[in-house]
N, C-alpha and C positions, 0 to 999 in steps of 0.2 A: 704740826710736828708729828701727828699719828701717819698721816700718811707719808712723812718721808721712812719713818721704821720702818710700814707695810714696804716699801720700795724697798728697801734695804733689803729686808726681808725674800722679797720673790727675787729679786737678784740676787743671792745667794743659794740659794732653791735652782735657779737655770744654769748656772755656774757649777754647782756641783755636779750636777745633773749630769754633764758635756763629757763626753768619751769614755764613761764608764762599763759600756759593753761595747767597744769598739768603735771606730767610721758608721756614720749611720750612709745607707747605700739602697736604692728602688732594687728589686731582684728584676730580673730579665722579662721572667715570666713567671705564673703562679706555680708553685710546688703540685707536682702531678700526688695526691693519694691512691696507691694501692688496697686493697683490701685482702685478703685471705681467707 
């Protein structure tokens, strides 16, 4: 029974988790830093 909560548990955890800071997406290539 404890492990079906834990499961409940981490699926709800991954589920919230899902599009909160938009599409997740590879960038093309790495961000070039400048310095100054």
């Amino acid at each position: 029974m404890k492990a079906c909560w834990i499961a409940i548990f981490f699926s709800a955890l991954l589920v919230s988790g899902c599009g909160q800071k938009g599409k997740l997406y590879l960038p093309d290539e790495a961000p070039q830093q400048t310095q100054q």
